[in-house]
VEXKEFI-356427 format. One line per field, with one value per residue: residue in three letters; x, y, z of N, C-alpha, C in turn; residue number from 1. Coordinates in nm, 3 decimals, padded with zeros to 5 digits. Layout:
// VEXKEFI-356427
guke <- c(ALA ...) .
n_c1 <- c(X ...) .
n_c2 <- c(Y ...) .
n_c3 <- c(Z ...) .
ca_c1 <- c(X ...) .
ca_c2 <- c(Y ...) .
ca_c3 <- c(Z ...) .
c_c1 <- c(X ...) .
c_c2 <- c(Y ...) .
c_c3 <- c(Z ...) .
nuza <- c(NUM ...) .
// end
This chain:
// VEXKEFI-356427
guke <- c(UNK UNK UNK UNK UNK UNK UNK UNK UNK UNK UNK UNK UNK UNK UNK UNK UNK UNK UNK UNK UNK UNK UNK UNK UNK UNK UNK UNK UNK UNK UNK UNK UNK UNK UNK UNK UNK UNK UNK UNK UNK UNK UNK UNK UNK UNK UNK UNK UNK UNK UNK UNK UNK UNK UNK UNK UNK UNK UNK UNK UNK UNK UNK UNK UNK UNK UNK UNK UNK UNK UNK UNK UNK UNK UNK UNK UNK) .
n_c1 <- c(-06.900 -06.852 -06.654 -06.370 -06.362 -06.236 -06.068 -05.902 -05.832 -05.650 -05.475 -05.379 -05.254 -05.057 -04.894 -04.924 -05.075 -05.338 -05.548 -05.675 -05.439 -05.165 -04.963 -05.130 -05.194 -05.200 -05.153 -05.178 -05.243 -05.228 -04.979 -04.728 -04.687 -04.755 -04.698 -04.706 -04.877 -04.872 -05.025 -05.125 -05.217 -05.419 -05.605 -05.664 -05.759 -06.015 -06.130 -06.176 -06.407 -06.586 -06.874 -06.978 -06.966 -07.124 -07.082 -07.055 -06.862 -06.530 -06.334 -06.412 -06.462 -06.183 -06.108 -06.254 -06.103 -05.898 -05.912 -05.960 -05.728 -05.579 -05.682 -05.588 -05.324 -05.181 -04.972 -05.024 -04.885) .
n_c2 <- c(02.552 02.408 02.136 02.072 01.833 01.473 01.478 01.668 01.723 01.495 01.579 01.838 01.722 01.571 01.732 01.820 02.031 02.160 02.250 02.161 02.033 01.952 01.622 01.659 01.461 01.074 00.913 00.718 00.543 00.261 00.219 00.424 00.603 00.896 01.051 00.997 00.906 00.935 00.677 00.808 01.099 01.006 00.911 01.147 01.278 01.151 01.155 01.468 01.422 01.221 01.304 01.356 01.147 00.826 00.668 00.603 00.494 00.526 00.330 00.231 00.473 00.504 00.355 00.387 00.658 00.561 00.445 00.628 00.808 00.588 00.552 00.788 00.741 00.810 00.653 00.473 00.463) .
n_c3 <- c(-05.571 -05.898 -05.951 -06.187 -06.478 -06.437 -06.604 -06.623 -06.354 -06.357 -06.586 -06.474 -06.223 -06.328 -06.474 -06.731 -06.981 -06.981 -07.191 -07.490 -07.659 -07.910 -07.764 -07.495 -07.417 -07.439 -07.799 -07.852 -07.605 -07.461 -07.572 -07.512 -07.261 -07.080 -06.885 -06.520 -06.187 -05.846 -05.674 -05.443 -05.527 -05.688 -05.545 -05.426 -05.607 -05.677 -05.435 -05.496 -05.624 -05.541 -05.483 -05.728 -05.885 -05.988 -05.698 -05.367 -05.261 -05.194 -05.308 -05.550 -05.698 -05.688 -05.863 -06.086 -06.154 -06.229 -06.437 -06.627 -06.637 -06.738 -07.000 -07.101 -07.114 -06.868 -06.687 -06.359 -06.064) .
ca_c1 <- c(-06.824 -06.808 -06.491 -06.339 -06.354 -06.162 -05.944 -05.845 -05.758 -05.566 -05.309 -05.323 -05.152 -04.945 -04.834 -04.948 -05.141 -05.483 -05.588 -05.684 -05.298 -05.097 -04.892 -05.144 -05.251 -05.125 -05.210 -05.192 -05.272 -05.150 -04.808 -04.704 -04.731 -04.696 -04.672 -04.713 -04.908 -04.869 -05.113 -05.157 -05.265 -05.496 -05.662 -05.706 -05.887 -06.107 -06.180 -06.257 -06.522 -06.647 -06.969 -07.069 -06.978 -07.234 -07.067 -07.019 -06.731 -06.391 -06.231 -06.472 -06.416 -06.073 -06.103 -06.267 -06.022 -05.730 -05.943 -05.949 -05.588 -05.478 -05.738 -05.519 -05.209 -05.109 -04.956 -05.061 -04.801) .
ca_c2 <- c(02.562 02.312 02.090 02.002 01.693 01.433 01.436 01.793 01.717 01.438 01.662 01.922 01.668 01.508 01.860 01.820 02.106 02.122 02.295 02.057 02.059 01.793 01.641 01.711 01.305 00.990 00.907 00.585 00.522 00.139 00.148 00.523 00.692 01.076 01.099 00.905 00.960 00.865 00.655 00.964 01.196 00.964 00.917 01.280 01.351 01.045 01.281 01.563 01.388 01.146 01.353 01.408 01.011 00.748 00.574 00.678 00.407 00.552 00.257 00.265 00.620 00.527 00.291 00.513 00.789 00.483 00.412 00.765 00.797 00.475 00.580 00.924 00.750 00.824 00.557 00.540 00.383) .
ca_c3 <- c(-05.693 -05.973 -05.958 -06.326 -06.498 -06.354 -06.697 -06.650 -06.277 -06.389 -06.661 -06.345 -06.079 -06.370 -06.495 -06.884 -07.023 -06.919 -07.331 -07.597 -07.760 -07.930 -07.658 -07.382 -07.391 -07.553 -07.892 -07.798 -07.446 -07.419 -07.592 -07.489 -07.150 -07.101 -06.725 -06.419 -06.119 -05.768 -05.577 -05.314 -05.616 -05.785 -05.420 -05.417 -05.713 -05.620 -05.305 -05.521 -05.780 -05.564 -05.503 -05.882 -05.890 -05.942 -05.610 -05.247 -05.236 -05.250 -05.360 -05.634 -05.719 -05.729 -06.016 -06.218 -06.196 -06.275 -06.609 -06.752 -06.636 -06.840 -07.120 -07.127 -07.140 -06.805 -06.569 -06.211 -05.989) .
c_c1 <- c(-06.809 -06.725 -06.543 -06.386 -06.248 -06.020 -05.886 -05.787 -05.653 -05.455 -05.307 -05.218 -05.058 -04.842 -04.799 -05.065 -05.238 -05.596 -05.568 -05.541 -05.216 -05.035 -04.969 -05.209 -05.195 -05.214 -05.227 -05.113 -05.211 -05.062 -04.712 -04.757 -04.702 -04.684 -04.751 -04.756 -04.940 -05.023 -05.215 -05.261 -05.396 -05.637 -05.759 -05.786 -05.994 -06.175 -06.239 -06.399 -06.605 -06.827 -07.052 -07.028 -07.119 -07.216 -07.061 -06.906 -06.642 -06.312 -06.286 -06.448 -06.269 -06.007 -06.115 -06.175 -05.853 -05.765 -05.941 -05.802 -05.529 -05.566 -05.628 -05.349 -05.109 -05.092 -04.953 -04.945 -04.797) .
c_c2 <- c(02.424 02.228 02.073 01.887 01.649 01.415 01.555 01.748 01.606 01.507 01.764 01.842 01.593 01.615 01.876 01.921 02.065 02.200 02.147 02.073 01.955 01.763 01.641 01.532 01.184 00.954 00.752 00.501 00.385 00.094 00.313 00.577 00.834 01.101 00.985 01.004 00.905 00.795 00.763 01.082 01.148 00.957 01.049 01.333 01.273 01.126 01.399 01.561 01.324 01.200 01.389 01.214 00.959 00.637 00.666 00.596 00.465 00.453 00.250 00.346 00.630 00.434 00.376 00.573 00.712 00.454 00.530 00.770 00.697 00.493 00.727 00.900 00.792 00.678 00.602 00.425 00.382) .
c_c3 <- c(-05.756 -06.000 -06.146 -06.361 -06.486 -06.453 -06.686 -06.484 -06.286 -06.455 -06.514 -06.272 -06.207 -06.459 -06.620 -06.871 -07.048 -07.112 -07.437 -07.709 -07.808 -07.786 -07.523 -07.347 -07.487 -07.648 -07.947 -07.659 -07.405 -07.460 -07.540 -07.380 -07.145 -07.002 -06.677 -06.308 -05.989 -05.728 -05.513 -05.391 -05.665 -05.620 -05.374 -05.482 -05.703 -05.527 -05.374 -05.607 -05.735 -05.550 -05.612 -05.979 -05.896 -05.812 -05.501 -05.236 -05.295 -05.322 -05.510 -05.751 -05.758 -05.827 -06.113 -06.261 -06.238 -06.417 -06.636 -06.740 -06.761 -07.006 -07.184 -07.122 -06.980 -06.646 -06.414 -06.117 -05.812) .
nuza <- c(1 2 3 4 5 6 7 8 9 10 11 12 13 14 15 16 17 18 19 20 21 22 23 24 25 26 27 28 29 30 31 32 33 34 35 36 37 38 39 40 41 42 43 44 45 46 47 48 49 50 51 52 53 54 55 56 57 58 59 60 61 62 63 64 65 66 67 68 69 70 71 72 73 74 75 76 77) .
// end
């Protein structure tokens, strides 16, 4: 089975609506946050993507998924 893209598992674990809707991302990502998302979580979806990744490195993997996060407005703490 297909996992999502890693921006739809991102609003999943930060519990913003996964439908293209106002509100479901910031409209500006570096003065406005819309949710926060632990460490632990961001780790996790790293785990679920990193196979359709261009890395085998988790730590890697878990950059990436901190830049779409902060592109989407959501802080990772």
């Amino acid at each position: 089975m297909k996992t999502p893209p890693v921006s739809v598992l991102i609003k999943k674990a930060a519990g913003l609506p996964t439908q293209k809707k106002p509100g479901s991302g910031s409209k500006e990502p570096n003065k406005t946050k819309v949710a926060k998302l632990t460490l632990a979580q961001v780790t996790d979806i790293a785990k679920q993507k990193i196979g359709d990744m261009n890395t085998t490195d988790l730590e890697a993997a878990i950059r990436t998924v901190k830049g779409t996060a902060k592109s989407m407005g959501v802080d990772v703490a």
